[in-house]
N, C-alpha and C positions, 0 to 999 in steps of 0.2 A: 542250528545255531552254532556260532562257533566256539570253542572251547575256551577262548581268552577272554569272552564276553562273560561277563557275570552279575546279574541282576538281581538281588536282593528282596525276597516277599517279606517287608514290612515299610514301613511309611519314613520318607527322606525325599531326598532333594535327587532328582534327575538331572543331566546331560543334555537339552535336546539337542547343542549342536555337534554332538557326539556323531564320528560316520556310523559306529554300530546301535543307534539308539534305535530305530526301524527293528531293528531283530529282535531287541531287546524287549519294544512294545510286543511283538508277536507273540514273544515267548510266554510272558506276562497275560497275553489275552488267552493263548492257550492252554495255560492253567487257570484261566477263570481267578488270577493276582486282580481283588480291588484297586491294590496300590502296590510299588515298589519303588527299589533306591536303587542310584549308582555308587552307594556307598564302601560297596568293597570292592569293586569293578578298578582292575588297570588302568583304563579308559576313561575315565570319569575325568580327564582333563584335557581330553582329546577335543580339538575343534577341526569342523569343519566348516569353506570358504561357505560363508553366506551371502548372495549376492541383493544386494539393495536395489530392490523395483517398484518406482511408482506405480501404485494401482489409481485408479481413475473410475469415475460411478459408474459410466458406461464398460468396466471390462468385468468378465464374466467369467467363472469358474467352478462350474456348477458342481454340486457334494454329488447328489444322487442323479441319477439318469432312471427316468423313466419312459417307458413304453406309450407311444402315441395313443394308442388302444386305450390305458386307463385314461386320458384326459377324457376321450370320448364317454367313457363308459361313465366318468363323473360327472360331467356334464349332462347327461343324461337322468342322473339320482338328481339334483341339484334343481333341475324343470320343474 
């Protein structure tokens, strides 16, 4: 993490279009942080370009990827 980054372990308002908010969640999960703030954070007013993209029902962005194997193997318990 970088050292200008500074996330705060108690409960406030986040940044997410912050460039360093990625590090900052990391940092956070790797202390096992419930919750945190960009409350003291230099950054906490820092944006980044967000770009505006229709999504449509048919497009797809799937969270988790699994292994062809488990459909099979579900499929199977499921008979």
């Amino acid at each position: 993490m970088n050292h200008n980054e500074n996330p705060v372990h108690t409960k406030g308002d986040k940044n997410v279009f912050c460039p360093y908010y990625g590090n900052c969640l990391d940092y956070a999960v790797e202390f096992h942080w419930e919750y945190w703030t960009c409350l003291h954070c230099q950054h906490k007013q820092k944006e980044t370009f967000v770009e505006d993209v229709l999504l449509l029902a048919k497009d797809t962005d799937p969270y988790y990827s699994f292994s062809p194997y488990l459909y099979k193997k579900a499929a199977n318990i499921l008979l």
